[in-house]
N, C-alpha and C positions, 0 to 999 in steps of 0.2 A: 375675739375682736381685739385689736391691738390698737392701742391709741398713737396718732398721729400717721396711719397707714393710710394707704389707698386703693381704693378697688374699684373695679369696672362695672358701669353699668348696667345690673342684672347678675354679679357672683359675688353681691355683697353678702358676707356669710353671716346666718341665723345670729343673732345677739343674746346672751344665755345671761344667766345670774346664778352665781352656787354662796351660801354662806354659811360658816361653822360655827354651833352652837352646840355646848358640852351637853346642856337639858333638854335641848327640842327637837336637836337633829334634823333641819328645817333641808326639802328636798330641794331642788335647779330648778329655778322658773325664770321666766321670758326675760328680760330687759325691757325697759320702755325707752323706745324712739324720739326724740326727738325731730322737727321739721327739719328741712333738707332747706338750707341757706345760702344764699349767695346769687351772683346775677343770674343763675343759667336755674335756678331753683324752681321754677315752674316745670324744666324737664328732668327734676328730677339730679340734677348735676350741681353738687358741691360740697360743703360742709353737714356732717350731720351729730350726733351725741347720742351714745345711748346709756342710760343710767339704771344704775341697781339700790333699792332700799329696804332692808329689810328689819324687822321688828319683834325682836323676841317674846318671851310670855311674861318676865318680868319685865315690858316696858322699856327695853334697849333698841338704840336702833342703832344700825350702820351703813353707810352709803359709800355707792363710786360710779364713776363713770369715764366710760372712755369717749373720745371724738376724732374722726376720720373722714377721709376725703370718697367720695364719687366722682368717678370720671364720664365722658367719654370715648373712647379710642379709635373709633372709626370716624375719617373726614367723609363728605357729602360725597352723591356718586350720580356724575353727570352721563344722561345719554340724551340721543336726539335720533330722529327720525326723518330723513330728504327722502324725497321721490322726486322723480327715481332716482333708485340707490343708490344708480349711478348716470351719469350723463351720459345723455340720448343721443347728444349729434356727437362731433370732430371734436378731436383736439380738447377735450377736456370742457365744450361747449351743452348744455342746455338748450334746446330745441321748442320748449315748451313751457308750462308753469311749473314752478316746483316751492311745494310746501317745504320751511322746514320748523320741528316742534323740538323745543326740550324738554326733558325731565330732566329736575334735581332731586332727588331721592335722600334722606336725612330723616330716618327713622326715631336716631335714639334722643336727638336734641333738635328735633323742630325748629322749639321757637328760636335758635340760637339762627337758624340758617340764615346767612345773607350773599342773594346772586348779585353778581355784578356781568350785565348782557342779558345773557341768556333769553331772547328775545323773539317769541314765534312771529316767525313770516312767511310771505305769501308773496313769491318773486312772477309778477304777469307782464313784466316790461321789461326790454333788453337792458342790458348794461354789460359793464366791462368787470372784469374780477375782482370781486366785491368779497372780503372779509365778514364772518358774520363769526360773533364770541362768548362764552359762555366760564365763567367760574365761580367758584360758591366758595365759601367757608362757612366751620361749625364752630360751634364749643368742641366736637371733636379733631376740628383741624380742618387744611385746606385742600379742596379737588384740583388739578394742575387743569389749567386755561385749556378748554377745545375749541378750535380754529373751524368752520365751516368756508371753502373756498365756492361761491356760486357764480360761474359768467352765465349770460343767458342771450341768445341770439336766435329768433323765433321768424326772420325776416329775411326772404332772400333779398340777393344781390337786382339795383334795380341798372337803369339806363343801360343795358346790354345793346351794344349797336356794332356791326361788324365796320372793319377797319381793310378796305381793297376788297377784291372777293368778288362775285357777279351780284349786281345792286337790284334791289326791287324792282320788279317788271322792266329789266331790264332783258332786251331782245340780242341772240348771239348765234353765232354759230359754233361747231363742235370742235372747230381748233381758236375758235378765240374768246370760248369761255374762260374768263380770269383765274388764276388759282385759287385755293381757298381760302386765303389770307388769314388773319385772325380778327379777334372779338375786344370790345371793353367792355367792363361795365363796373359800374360802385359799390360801395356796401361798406354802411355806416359804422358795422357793430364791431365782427369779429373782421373784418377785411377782407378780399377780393383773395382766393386760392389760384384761384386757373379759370382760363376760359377760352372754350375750345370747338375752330368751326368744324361739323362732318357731314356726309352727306353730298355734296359736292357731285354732278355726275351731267358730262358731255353727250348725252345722249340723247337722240332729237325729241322732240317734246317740250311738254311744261314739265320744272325741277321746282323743287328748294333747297334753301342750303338752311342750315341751324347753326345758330351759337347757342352753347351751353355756357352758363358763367358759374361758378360754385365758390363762397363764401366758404371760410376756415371752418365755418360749424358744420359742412353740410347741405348748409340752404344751395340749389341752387333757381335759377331762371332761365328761360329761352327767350332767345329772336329767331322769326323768318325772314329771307327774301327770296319771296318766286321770281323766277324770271322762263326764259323761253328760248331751246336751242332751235336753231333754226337749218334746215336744209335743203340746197340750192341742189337743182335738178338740168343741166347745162341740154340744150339739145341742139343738135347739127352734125358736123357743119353739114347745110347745106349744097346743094349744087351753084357750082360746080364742081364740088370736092365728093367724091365717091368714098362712103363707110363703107364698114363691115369687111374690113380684110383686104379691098381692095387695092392695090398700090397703081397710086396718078401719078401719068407721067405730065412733064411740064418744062416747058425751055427754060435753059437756065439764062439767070439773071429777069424771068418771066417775075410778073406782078399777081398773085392769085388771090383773092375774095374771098376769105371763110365766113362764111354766113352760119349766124348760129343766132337759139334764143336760151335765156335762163327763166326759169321758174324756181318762187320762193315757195314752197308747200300750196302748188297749185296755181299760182298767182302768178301772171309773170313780170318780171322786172325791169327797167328800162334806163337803168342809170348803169353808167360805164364803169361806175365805182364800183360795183361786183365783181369785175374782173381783174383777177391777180396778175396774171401774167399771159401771153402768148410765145413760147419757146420753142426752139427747133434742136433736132439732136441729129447729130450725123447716126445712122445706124446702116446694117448690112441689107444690100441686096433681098431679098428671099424670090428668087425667081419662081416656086410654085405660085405663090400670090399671084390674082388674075390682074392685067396690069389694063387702066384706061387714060386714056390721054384726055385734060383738062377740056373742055368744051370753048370757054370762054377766057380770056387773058386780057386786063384790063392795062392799064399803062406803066411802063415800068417806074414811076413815081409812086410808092409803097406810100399811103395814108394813114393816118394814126385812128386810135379805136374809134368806134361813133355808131351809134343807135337811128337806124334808117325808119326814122316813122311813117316812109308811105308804105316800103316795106314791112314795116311791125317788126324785126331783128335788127341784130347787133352786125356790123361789117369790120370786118379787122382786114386790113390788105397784109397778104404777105410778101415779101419782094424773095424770091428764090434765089440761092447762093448759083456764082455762076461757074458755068465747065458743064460736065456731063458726065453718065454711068456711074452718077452717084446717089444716095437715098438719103431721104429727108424724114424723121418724123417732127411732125409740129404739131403741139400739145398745149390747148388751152387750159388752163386752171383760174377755176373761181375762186371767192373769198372764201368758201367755206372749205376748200381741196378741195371738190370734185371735178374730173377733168371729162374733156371730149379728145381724141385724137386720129390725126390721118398721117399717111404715112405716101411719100411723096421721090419718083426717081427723076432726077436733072437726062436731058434730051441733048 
């Protein structure tokens, strides 16, 4: 034992006593200890004394002692515990509750330890990237600060509403179905990623279209709007206009009557607004084609479209280009594209 030295906590070495006496030859025996003094002295950590006295057979004595320091040498040792270990959602986002615990660990000087933080929580509400902190000091020295980063966004994205697009029960047909525009929507926590319409489809029937919205954590939300394609079913023309292959003939500069009706999925229709167009195209001859000459020839003042309701059809006059041993197709088309046509040679 050396006096004024210092040793660590737990390799303070045995304390001995030897003293030499020519008569007694008196053998090594222990040292007595002294308490262990100073502020940290409950753990054991500071000043201590150990002294020797010894008493020979004629009544001599002789004393000594030495005094030395106790340390500690290791500072606190902080851990902690999140669940989960790691986050659940995006982007460095928490999706759910997450515990987090510490331990401060400070074995050899206890009562010495003082945390600063270190503070278990229990995160069940969103927020924004939140600091949580943790460091200790001993009588053996200081643990270096741990930083716990937690955001937590447990909430999807709300007011998701599409932006252009074909609108809730809304009615169309399969070339004027809107495209599929895009979507908005909010989100209070971690913010608004992307949001994205699919689904989309011109095909006759009842549809929906879907927005997806998805929040930076993960979270996302849906919207629908159904709506309804629609398809027109054109039938005619009527007489005096000869289908199916036939090619009518017709004086030229004549006035001809295409009689025709539409039906909307079975229903029929009776507004002129249906009709897209009525068009004539110069085309060839085909002299196999069975050829019949028009029946009826109304006045050559050509009329404009109009729905005959004693007759229940649609009348479109058409006025024939004039000359002759020429061929005519003229081709109605409705709103939704669907066409009828006849095919027509000048006299």
């Amino acid at each position: 034992m050396t006096s004024g030295a210092s040793y660590v906590k737990g390799s303070v070495p045995a304390a001995g006593c030897a003293a030499s006496d020519a008569e007694d030859h008196p053998n090594p025996f222990a040292a007595t200890l002294s308490a262990v003094t100073g502020p940290n002295a409950e753990d054991g950590i500071g000043t201590q004394t150990a002294s020797c006295t010894y008493t020979d057979a004629g009544g001599l004595t002789v004393a000594g002692s030495e005094t030395y320091s106790i340390y500690d040498e290791t500072p606190p040792i902080i851990g902690r515990v999140v669940g989960p270990t790691a986050p659940n959602g995006l982007n460095g986002w928490y999706t759910g509750d997450v515990p987090l615990d510490w331990t401060v660990d400070e074995s050899e000087s206890p009562h010495s330890l003082v945390n600063t933080g270190c503070v278990d929580q229990s995160i069940t509400t969103d927020q924004a990237d939140t600091t949580y902190s943790c460091s200790a000091t001993s009588a053996g020295g200081s643990a270096a600060q741990q930083d716990v980063h937690i955001k937590r966004d447990a909430t999807a994205p709300s007011d998701v509403a599409f932006v252009a697009g074909p609108a809730d029960g809304g009615l169309y047909f399969p070339n004027t179905v809107p495209i599929a525009g895009t979507c908005t929507a909010t989100d209070a926590t971690s913010g608004l990623d992307d949001c994205v319409v699919s689904e989309r489809s011109t095909a006759v029937g009842d549809q929906t279209i879907t927005a997806t919205a998805t929040d930076k954590a993960g979270n996302s939300a849906k919207a629908t709007a159904a709506y309804t394609v629609r398809k027109l079913t054109p039938s005619g023309f009527y007489q005096p206009v000869d289908m199916g292959g036939v090619l009518n003939t017709v004086k030229g500069g004549s006035t001809v009557p295409l009689k025709f009706r539409v039906y909307d999925r079975g229903v029929e229709v009776k507004s002129t607004a249906i009709v897209s167009s009525v068009k004539q195209t110069l085309v060839p001859c085909t002299t196999a084609a069975p050829e019949d000459a028009i029946e009826e020839i109304v006045s050559a003042t050509a009329s404009g479209l109009r729905y005959d309701t004693t007759a229940g059809q649609f009348v479109q006059n058409w006025k024939a280009p004039t000359g002759a041993g020429t061929c005519y197709k003229v081709t109605l088309t409705t709103a939704d594209d669907s066409t009828i046509a006849a095919t027509f040679k000048l006299k």
